[in-house]
C-alpha positions as CSV (number, residue, x, y, z in Angstrom):
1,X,-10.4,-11.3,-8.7
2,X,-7.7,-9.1,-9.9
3,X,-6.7,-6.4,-7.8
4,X,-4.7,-3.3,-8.8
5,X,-2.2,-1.7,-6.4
6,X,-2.0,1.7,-8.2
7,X,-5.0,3.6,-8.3
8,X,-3.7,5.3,-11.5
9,X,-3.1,1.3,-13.0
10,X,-6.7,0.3,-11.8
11,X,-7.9,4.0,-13.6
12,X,-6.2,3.3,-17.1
13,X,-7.4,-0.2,-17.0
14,X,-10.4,1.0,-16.5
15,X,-10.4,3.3,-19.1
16,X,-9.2,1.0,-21.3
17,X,-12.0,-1.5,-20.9
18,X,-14.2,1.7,-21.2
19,X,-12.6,2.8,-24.8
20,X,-13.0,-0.5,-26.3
21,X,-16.9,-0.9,-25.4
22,X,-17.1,3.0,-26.4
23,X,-14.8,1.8,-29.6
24,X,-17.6,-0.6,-30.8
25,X,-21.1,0.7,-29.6
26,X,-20.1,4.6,-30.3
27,X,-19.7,3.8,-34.1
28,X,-22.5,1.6,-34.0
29,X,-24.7,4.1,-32.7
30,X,-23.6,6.4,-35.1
31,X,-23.8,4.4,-37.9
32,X,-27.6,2.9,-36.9
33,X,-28.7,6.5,-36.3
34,X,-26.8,7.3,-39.8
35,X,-28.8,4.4,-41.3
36,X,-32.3,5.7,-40.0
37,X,-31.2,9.1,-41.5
38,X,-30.5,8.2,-44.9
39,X,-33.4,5.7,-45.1
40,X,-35.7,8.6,-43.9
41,X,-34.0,10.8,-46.5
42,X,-34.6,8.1,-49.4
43,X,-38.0,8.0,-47.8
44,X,-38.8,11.5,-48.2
45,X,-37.5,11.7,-51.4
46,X,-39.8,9.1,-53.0
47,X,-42.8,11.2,-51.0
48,X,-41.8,14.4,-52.9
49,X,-41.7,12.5,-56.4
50,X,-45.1,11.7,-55.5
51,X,-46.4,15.1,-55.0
52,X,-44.2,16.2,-58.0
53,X,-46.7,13.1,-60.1
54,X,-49.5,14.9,-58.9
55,X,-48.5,18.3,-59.7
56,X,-49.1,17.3,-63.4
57,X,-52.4,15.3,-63.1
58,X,-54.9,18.0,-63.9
59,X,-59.0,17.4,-64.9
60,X,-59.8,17.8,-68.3
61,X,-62.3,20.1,-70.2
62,X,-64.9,16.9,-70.1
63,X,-64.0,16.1,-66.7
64,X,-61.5,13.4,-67.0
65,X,-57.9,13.2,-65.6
66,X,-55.1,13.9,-67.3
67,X,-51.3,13.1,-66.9
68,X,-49.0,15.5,-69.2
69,X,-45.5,15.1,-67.4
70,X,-42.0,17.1,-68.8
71,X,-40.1,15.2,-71.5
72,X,-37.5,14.7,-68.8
73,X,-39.3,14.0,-66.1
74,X,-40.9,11.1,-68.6
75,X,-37.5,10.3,-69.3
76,X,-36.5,9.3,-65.7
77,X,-39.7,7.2,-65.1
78,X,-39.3,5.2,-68.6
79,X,-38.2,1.7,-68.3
80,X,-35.6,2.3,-70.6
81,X,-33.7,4.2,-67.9
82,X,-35.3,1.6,-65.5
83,X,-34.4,3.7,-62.3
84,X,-38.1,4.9,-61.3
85,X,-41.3,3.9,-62.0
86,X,-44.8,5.4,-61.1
87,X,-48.2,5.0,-61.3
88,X,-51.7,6.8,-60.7
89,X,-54.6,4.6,-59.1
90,X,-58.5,5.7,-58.3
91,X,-59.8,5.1,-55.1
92,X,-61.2,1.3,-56.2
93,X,-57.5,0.7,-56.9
94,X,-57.9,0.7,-60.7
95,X,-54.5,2.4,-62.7
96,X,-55.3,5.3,-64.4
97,X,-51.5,6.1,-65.5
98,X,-48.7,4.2,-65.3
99,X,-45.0,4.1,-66.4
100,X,-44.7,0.6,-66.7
101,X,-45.9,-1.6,-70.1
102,X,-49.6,-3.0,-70.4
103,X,-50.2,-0.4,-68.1
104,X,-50.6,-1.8,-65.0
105,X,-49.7,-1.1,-61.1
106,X,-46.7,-1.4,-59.1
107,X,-47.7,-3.1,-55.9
108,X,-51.8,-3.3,-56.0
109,X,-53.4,-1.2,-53.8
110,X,-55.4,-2.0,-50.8
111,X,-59.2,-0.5,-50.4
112,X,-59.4,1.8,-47.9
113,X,-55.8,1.9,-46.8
114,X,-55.9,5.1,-44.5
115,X,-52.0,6.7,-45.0
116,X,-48.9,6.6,-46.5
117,X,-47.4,3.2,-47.3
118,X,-44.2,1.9,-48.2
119,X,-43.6,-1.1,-49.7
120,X,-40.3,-3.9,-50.9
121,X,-40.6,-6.3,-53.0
122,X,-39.2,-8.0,-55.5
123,X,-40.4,-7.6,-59.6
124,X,-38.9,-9.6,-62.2
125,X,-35.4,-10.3,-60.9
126,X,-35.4,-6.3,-59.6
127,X,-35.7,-5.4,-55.8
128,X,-38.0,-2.5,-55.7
129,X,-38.5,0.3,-52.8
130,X,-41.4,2.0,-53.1
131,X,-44.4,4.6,-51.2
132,X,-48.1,4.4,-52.2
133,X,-49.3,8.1,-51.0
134,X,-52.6,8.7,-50.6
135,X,-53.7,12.1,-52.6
136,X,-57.0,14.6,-54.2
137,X,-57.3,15.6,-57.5
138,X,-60.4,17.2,-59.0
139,X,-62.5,15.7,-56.3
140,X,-61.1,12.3,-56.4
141,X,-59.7,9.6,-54.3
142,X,-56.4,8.9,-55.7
143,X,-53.2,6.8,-54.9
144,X,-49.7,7.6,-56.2
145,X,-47.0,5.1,-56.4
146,X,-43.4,5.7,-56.8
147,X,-41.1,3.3,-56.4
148,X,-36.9,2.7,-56.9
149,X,-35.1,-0.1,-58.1
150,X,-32.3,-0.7,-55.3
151,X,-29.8,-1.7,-58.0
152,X,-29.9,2.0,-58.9
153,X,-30.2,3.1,-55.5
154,X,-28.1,6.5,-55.0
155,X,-24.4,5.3,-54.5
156,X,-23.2,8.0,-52.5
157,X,-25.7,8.0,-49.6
158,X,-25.1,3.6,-49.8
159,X,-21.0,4.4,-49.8
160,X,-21.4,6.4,-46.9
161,X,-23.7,4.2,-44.8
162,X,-21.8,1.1,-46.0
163,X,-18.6,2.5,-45.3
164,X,-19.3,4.5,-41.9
165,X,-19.3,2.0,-39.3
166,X,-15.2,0.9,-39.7
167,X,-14.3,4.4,-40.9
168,X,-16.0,5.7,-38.0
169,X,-14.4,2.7,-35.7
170,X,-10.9,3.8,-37.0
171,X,-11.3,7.6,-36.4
172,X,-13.0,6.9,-32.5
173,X,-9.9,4.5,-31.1
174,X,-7.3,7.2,-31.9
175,X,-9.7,10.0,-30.6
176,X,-10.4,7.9,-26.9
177,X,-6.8,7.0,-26.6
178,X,-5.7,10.8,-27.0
179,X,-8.4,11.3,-24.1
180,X,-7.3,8.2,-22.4
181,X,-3.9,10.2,-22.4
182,X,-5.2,13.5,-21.5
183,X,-7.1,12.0,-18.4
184,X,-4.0,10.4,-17.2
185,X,-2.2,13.4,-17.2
186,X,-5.2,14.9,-15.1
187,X,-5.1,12.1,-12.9
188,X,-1.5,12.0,-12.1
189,X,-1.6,16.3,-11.8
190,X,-4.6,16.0,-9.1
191,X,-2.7,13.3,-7.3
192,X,0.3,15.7,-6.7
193,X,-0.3,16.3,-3.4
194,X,-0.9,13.1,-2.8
195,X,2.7,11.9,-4.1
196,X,4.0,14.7,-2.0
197,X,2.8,13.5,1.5
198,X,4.2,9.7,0.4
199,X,7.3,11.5,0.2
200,X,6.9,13.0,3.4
201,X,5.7,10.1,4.9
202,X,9.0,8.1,4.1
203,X,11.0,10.9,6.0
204,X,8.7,10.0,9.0
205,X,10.7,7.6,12.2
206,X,11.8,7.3,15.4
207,X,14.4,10.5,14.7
208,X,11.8,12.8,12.9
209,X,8.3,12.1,14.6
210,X,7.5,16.1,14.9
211,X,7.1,15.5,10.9
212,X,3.3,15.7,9.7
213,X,1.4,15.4,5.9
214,X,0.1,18.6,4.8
215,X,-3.5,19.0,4.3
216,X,-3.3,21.9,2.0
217,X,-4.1,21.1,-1.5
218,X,-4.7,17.7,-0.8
219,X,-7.9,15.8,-2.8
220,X,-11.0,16.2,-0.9
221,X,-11.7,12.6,-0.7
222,X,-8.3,11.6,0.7
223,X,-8.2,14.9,3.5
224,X,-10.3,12.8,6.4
225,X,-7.3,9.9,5.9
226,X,-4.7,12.7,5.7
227,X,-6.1,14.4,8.9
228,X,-6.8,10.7,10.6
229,X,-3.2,9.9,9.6
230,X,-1.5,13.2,11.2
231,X,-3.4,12.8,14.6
232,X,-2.3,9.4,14.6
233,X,1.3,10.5,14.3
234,X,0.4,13.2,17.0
235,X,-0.2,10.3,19.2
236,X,2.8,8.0,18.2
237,X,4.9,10.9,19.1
238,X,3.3,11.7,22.7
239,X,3.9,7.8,23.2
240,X,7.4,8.1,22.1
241,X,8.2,11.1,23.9
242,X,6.9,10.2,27.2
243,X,8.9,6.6,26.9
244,X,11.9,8.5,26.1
245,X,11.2,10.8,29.3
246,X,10.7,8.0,31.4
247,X,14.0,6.0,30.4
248,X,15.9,9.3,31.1
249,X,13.9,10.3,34.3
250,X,14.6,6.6,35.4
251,X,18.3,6.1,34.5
252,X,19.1,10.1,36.4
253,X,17.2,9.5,39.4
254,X,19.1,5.9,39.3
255,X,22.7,7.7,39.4
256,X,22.8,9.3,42.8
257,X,21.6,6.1,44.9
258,X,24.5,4.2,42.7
259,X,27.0,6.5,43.5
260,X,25.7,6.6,47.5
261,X,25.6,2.8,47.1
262,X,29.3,2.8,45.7
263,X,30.4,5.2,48.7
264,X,28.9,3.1,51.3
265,X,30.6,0.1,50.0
266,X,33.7,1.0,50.1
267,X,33.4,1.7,53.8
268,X,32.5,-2.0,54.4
269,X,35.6,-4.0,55.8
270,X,35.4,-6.9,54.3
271,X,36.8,-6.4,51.0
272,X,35.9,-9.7,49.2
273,X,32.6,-8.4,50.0
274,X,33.4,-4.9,49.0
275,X,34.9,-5.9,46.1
276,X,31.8,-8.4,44.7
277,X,29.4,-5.6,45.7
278,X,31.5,-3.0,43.3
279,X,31.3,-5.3,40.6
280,X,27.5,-5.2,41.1
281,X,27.1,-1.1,41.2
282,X,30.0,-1.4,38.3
283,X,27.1,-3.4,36.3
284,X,23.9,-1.4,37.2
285,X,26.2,1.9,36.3
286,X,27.0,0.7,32.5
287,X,23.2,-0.3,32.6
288,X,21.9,3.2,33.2
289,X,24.5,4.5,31.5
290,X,23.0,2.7,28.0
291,X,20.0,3.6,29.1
292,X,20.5,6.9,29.1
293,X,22.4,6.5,25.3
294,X,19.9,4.8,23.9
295,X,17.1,8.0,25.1
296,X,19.3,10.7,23.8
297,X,20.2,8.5,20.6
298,X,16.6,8.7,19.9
299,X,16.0,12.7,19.6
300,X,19.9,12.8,18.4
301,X,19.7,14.4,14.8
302,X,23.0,14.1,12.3
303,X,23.4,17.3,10.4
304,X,23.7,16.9,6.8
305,X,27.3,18.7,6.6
306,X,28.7,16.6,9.9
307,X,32.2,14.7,9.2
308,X,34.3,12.6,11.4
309,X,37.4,11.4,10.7
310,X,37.5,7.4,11.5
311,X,41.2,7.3,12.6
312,X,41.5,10.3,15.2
313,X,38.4,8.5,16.5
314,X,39.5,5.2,16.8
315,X,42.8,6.4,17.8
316,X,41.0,8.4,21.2
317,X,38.5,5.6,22.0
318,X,41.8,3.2,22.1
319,X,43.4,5.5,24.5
320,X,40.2,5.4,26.6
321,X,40.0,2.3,27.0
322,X,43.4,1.1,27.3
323,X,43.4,1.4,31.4
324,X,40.3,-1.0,31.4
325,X,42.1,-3.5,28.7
326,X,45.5,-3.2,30.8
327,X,43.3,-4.1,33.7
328,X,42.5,-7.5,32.9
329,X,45.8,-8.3,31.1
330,X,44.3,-7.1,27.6
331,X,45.8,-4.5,25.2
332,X,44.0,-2.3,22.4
333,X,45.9,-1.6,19.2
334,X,44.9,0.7,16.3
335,X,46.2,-0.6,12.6
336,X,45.4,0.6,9.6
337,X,45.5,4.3,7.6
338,X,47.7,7.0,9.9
339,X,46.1,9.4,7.4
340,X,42.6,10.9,8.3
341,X,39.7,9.3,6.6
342,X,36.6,11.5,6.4
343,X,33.5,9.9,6.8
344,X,29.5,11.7,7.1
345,X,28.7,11.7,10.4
346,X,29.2,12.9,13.9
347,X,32.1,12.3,15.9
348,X,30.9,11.6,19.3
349,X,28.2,9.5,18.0
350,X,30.9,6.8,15.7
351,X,33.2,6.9,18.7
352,X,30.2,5.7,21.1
353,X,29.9,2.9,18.7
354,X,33.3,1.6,18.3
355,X,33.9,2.1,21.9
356,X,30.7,-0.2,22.3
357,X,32.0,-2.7,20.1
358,X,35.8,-2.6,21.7
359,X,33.9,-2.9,25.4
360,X,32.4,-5.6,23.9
361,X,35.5,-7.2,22.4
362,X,37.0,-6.9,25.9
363,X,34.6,-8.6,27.6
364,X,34.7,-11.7,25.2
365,X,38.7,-11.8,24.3
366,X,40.9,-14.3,26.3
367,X,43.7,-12.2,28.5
368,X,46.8,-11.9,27.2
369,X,45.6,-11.5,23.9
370,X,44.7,-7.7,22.0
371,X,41.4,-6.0,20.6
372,X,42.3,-5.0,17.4
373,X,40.7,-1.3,15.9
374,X,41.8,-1.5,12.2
375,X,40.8,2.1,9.9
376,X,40.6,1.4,6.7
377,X,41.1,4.3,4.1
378,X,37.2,3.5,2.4
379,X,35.4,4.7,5.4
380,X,35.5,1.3,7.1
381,X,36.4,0.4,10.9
382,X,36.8,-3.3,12.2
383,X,36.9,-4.1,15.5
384,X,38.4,-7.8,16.1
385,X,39.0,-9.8,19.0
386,X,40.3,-13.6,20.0
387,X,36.8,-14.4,21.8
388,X,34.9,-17.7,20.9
389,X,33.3,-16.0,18.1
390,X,29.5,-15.4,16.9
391,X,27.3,-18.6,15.5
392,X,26.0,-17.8,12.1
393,X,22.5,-18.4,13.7
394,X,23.1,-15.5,15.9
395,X,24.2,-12.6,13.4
396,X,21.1,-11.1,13.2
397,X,20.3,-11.5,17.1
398,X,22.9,-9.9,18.4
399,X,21.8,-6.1,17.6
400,X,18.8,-7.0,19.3
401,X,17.9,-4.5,22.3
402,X,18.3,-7.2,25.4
403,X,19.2,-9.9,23.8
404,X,22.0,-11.9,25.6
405,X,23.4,-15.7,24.5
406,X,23.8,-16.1,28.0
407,X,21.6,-15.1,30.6
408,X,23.7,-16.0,33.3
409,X,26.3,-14.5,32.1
410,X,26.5,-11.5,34.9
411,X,27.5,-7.7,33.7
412,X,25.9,-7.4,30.3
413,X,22.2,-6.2,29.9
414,X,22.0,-6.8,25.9
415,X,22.4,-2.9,24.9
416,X,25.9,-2.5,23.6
417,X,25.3,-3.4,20.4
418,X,22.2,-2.7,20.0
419,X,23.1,0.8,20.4
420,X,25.6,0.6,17.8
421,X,23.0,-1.1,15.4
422,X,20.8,2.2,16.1
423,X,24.3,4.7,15.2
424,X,24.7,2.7,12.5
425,X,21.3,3.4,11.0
426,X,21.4,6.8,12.2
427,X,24.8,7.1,9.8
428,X,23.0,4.7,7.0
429,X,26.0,2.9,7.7
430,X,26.7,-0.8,7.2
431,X,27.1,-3.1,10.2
432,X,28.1,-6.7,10.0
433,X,29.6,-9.3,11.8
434,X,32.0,-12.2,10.7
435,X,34.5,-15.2,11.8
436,X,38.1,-13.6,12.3
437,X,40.7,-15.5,10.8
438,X,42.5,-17.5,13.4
439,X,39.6,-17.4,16.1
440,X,37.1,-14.9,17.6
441,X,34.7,-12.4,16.4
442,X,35.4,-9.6,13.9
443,X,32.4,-6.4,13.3
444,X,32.8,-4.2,10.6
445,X,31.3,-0.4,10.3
446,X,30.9,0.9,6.8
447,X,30.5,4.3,6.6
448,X,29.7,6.8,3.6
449,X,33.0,8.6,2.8
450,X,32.9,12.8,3.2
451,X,33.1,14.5,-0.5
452,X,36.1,16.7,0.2
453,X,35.2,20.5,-0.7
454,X,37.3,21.5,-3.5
455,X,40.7,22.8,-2.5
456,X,41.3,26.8,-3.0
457,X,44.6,28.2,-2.9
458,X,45.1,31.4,-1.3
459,X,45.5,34.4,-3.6
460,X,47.9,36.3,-1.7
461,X,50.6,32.5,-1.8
462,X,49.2,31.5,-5.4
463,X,51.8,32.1,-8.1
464,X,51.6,34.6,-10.0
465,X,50.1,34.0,-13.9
């Protein structure tokens, strides 16, 4: 079965189905109902041309009855204008008057019929309509027939209930679709609040957990899911919090036994030993360190006016780490734009990136050969090195938390660039990874370019006009 994914789709669809049924059985209704009242007015009509009949039969001086009716009232019955007929019966159903020739009866009446009847036939080639009312005159059983051929039937009232059902039909779409219309706009006006809290919702991560869906003005209906929803979020952010308390707890109260650990060792005399043990506190050191990045990266909130510009900060992370590179008979060069290039963000954050990514480069690049930091005026930095390079199967894997291609390899824990992964999505920035030309490994961060505020000159140096 067909399932809608917009309530407001499933409630016009709805609707729709609803206004064609209502389209047919509304003006069928109304034009049944309209049928039944002009057949009971044509009904009632022939009953009062029956009573008019009687009106003029009176009893004569000698007892007899007699039937005087107005010349044009005889007109109307004659069978010249052969619209209406009539005629007069005792109670043993013989015709004492009659409008028609030789005399005789329009339908012949039964003895002892109790009430009103009415009566279609057919006479001659005519279709007739007719009532046979029971009635006293002078102290007799009587029975009055009027009936109407239908060929002559009254036009107007026919027109109308001929007519009424696709005049009707064609009046009643137009009139549901403008309601059809009118509902939508209801519908869509009392899910307002609803739209709202989507919006909200959307705002809701890892950066903006203390965010909740306001209850106020919300549908009645959808408040227990709104409310469900918000203490949900209340929990989700007590389970975030205390893992981001726990990282940072653990990674500080790791720090002073590495440093007493690192003080110790270089007491130790053998220094092969020494030196292998360093290497070991060196390693647990960055590991707490990223530990205690990624926890602060997850509360760290950009503001919206923040700009960095991408080649003082590539310039100062180069300096930083050109001790380590000259260490192991590497070298770090900046290239690209000497001109700033303003990009939305914050400084210390884009700088803990690239230095993640030029730590990175270090560890992979042959010695002897450079890490390259190229700043490229469009808000782009790319960070290239002469390493074995990244398999196209790994591209995605590689901003994994953890994730290593080597587990034996000792001194990496799998959170350098995972962190910059989690910057880069902090900055809605683009971060991808490709073959440099030549050999090795070359990442690229994409960055929104700063609007520039519009310059001002000062009025006291502007020329004068």
């Amino acid at each position: 079965m067909f399932r809608f994914r917009s309530i407001v789709g499933s409630t016009i669809a709805l609707h729709l189905v609803a206004i064609a049924v209502t389209s047919i059985l509304m003006p069928l209704a109304l034009y049944l109902m309209l049928q039944h009242a002009a057949q009971d007015l044509h009904d009632r009509a022939l009953r009062e041309q029956a009573d008019e009949i009687l009106h003029y039969v009176a009893v004569s001086a000698e007892g007899s009855l007699q039937l005087k009716l107005p010349a044009p009232l005889a007109e109307l019955y004659s069978e010249a204008y052969g619209r209406y007929a009539f005629s007069v019966l005792d109670a043993d159903g013989r015709v004492l008057f009659s409008s028609l020739q030789d005399n005789r009866a329009i339908v012949t009446a039964a003895p002892g019929q109790p009430a009103i009847a009415y009566f279609h036939r057919r006479r001659n080639s005519a279709e007739i309509y007719g009532v046979s009312v029971p009635a006293e005159a002078g102290g007799r059983h009587l029975w009055i027939q009027v009936s109407q051929d239908l060929a002559h039937r009254d036009v107007l009232i026919d027109d109308i209930v001929a007519d009424f059902f696709t005049s009707v039909g064609w009046i009643t779409a137009p009139i549901l679709l403008i309601l059809l219309v009118i509902d939508v706009v209801i519908f869509r006006r009392a899910l307002r609040p609803v739209i709202v809290a989507s919006a909200r919702a959307e705002r809701i991560g890892p950066t903006r957990t203390d965010l909740r869906l306001p209850e106020e003005g919300m549908p009645q209906e959808v408040k227990p899911l709104v409310r469900a929803m918000n203490q949900a979020l209340d929990r989700l952010d007590e389970g975030f919090r205390a893992q981001r308390e726990f990282t940072a707890d653990a990674a500080h109260e790791l720090r002073t036994p590495l440093t007493i650990l690192r003080t110790e060792i270089d007491m130790i005399p053998d220094r092969n030993l020494a030196r292998s043990l360093r290497d070991d506190i060196e390693s647990m050191s960055r590991l707490v360190n990223q530990l205690l990045e990624m926890a602060e990266l997850e509360t760290f909130v950009i503001g919206p006016d923040e700009t960095a510009d991408l080649a003082a900060v590539g310039t100062e992370i180069a300096a930083y780490l050109a001790p380590l590179a000259l260490a192991q008979n590497k070298t770090v060069a900046v290239t690209g734009s000497s001109v700033p290039v303003l990009v939305s963000g914050n400084a210390d954050t884009i700088g803990r990136a690239i230095r993640n990514l030029v730590e990175n480069a270090l560890a992979h690049t042959p010695a002897h050969t450079a890490v390259e930091i190229a700043i490229d005026p469009a808000g782009i930095v790319r960070v290239g090195d002469r390493g074995p390079g990244v398999p196209v199967s790994e591209h995605e894997l590689i901003f994994r938390r953890f994730w290593r291609h080597d587990r034996r390899r000792p001194g990496s824990a799998g959170l350098g660039l995972s962190i910059v992964a989690r910057i880069a999505e902090m900055h809605r920035a683009v971060i991808s990874v490709e073959d440099r030309p030549g050999g090795g490994a070359l990442f690229t961060l994409a960055f929104a370019r700063a609007v520039a505020a519009p310059f001002e000159p000062d009025r006291e140096l502007a020329p004068a006009q």
